[in-house]
C-alpha positions in Angstrom: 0.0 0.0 0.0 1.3 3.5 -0.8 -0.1 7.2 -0.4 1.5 9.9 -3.1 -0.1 12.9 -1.3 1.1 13.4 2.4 1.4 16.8 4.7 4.3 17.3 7.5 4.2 20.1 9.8 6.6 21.7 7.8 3.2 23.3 5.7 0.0 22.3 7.4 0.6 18.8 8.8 0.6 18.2 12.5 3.6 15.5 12.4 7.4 15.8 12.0 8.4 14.0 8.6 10.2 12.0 11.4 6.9 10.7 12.9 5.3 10.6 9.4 8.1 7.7 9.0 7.4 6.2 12.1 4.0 6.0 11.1 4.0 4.8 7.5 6.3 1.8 8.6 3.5 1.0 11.8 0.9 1.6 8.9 2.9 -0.9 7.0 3.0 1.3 4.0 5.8 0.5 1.3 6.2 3.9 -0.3 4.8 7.5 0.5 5.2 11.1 -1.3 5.8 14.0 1.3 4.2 16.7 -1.0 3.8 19.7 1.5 2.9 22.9 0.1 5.3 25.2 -1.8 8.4 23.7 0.2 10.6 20.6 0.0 12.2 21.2 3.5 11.1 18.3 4.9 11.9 15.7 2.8 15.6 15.5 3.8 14.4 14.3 7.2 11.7 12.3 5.8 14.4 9.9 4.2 17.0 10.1 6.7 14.1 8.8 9.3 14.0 6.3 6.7 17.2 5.2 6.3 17.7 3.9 9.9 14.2 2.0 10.1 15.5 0.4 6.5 18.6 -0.4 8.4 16.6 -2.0 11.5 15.1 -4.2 8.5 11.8 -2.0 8.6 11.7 -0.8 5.0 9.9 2.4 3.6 10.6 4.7 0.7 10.1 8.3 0.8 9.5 9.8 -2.5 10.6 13.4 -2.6 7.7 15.9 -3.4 5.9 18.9 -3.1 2.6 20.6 -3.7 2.6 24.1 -5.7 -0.7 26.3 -5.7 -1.4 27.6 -9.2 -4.2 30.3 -10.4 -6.9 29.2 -12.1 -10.2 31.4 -12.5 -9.5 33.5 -9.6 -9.1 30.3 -7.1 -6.3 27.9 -7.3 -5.6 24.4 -8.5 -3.3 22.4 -7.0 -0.3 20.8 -8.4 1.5 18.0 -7.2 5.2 17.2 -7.8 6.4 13.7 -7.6 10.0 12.3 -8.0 11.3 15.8 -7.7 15.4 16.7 -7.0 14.1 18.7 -4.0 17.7 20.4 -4.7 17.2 21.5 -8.2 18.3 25.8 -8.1 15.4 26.7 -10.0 12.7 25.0 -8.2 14.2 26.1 -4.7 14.2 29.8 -5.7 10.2 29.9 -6.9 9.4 28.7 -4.0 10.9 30.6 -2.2 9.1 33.2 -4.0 5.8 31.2 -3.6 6.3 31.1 0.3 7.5 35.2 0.2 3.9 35.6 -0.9 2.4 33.5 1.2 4.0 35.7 4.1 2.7 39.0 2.4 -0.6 37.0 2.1 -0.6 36.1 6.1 0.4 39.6 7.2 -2.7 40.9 5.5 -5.4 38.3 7.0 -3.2 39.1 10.3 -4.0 42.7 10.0 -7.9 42.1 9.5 -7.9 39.5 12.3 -6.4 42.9 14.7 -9.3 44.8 12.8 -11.4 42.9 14.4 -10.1 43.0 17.9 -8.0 39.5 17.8 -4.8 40.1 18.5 -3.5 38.0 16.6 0.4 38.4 14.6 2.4 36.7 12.1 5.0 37.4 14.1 2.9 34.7 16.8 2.4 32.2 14.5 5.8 31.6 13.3 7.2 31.2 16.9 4.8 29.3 17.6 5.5 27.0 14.1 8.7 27.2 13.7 10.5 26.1 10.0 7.0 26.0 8.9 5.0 27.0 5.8 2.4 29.0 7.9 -1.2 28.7 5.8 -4.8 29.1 6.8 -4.7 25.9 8.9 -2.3 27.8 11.3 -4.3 30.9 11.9 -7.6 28.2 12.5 -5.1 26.8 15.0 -4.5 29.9 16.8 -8.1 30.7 17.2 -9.2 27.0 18.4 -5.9 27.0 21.2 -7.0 30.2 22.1 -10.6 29.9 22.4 -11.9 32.5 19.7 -13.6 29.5 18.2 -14.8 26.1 19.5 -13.3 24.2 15.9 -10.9 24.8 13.6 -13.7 24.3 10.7 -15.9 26.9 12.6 -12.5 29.2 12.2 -12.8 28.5 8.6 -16.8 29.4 8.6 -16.4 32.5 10.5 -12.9 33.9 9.6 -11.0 31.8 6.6 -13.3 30.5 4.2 -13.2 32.5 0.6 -16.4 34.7 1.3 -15.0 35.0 5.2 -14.1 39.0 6.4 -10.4 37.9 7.6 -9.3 35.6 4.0 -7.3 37.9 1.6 -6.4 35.9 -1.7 -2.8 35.1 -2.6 -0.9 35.8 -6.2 -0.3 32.5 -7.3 2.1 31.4 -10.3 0.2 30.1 -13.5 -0.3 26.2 -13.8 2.1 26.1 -16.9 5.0 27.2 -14.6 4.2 24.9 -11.7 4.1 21.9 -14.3 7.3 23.8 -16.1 9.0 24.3 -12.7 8.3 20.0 -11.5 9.7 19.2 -15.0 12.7 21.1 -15.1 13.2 19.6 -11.7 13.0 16.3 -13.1 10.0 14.9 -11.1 5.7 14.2 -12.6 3.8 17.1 -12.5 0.4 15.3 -11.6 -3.5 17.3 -11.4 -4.2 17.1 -7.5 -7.3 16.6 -6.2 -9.6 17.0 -9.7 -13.0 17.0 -8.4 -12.3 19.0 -5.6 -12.9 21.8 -7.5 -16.1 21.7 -8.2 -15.7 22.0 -11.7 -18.2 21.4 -14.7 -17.4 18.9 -16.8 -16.8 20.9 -19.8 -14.8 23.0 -17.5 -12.6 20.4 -16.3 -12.2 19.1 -20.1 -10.7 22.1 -20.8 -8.5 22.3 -17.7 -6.7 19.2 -18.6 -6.5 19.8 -22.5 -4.4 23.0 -21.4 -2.1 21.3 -18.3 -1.9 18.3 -20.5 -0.6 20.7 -23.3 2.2 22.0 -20.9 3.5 18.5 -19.7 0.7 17.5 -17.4 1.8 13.6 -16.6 -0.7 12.3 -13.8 -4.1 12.9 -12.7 -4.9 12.2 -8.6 -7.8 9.7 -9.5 -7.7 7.6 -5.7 -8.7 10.4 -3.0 -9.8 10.7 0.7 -13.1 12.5 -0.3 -13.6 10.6 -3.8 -16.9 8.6 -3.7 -16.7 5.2 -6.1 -18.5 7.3 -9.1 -16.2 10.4 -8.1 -13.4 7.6 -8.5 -14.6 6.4 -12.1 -15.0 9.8 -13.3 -11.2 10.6 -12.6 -10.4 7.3 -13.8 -12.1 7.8 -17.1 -10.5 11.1 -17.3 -6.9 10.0 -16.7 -7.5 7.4 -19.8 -9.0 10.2 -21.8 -6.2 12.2 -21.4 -3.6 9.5 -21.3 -2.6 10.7 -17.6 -0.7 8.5 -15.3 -3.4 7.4 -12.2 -1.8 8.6 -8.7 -3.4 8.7 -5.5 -3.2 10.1 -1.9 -4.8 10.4 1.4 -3.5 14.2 1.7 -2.8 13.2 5.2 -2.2 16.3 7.5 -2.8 14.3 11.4 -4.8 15.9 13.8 -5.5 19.4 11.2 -7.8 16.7 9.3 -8.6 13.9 11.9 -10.6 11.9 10.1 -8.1 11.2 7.3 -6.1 8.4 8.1 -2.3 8.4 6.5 -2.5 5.6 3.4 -6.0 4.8 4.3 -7.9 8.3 3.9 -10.8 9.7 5.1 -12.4 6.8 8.1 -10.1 3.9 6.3 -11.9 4.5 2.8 -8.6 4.4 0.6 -6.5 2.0 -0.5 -4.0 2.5 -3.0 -2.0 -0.4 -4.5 1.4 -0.3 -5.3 1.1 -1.1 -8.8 0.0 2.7 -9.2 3.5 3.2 -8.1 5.2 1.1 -11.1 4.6 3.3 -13.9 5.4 6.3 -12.3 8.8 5.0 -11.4 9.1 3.9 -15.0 8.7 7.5 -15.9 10.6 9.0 -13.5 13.3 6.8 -14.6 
């Protein structure tokens, strides 16, 4: 069993890529992707964790990834990198850039958060999460701990969501430079996610005839929230569009408790590893 789509809390996970190890081996999970967002800071510890349980003859391969946010009719699309060199200049300076805006982005929401008498700072957040990607999950954190809220999802409702008062929206790269940018970096640029969006089905057509047209190479077709017709629609898709099939929990512990790592939302998942052969026949 793998999972190609798994948080640490160096973006919006809750565990170290240290205990993500820990728990894929208990999980007895061959292979997982650490794909957190718009950073690859984590995966260096992700495989080093590895490397000792390999060497206490508990084996598990970390695949090195990441998860860029790209702008698509004034919301985002997500776009997973697999089988990345997480050292690769280029990738590492965009983002960079990516995570610079995110950090204008915060200071903003921060702002209308004090606008509303919540004295809340970025400032805050980042001691509080340190070596982290700070995102929305973090400031629905900070209101839970400190009892502004009863739930993080009611911090979402009240504060977060797109139509909330505190959300400001972020500049994001287009899609054809993420996919460009996972590429160049040697890795499989791969649609995250692709009824998530709540898309149309002429809509999404046309999504994937342009990513496929800049390199697209995998579609996410086994997900947490997929139901079994969600699941043949993306399967269909990926054939349509002769798009590698991937598929994750998007794991991110206790910030989503009901998704289980490798086994998704209440143990609905399961992802073989022959979804894993191709890919590595690509990446190879």
């Amino acid at each position: 069993m793998i999972d190609l789509h798994v948080h640490s809390n160096h973006s919006d996970g809750t565990l170290s890529p240290e205990e993500l190890v820990e728990l894929a081996v208990k999980t007895g999970l061959s292979a997982f992707a650490l794909t957190d967002h718009d950073t690859v800071s984590g995966i260096a510890k992700a495989k080093e964790a590895a490397a000792r349980f390999t060497a206490d003859g508990q084996s598990v391969t970390v695949i090195s990834g990441t998860e860029i946010s790209a702008a698509y009719k004034k919301k985002d699309i997500h776009i997973l990198g697999l089988f990345i060199d997480e050292t690769n200049p280029v990738l590492l300076q965009n983002l960079e850039q990516a995570v610079a805006e995110r950090g204008r982005r915060n200071e903003k929401m921060a702002e209308r958060f004090r606008a509303l008498g919540i004295p809340l700072t970025l400032e805050e957040l980042c001691r509080e999460n340190p070596d982290t990607v700070i995102t929305r999950a973090h400031f629905a954190k900070y209101l839970s701990e400190k009892n502004y809220v009863k739930t993080r999802e009611e911090a979402f409702q009240r504060y977060l969501s797109h139509e909330a008062p505190c959300f400001v929206p972020r500049e994001y790269m287009q899609p054809e430079q993420a996919i460009s940018l996972i590429l160049n970096a040697g890795g499989i640029p791969v649609l995250a996610h692709p009824l998530l969006y709540k898309l149309k089905p002429n809509e999404l057509d046309s999504l994937l005839e342009r990513l496929t047209a800049a390199g697209l190479k995998g579609l996410e077709v086994f997900y947490s929230s997929n139901t079994s017709f969600d699941e043949s629609i993306a399967y269909s898709l990926a054939n349509r569009f002769g798009l590698l099939m991937t598929g994750g929990s998007d794991f991110h512990g206790s910030n989503k408790p009901n998704i289980h790592l490798g086994s998704g939302r209440n143990h609905n998942l399961n992802i073989p590893d022959s979804v894993l052969e191709p890919l590595l026949a690509l990446a190879k």
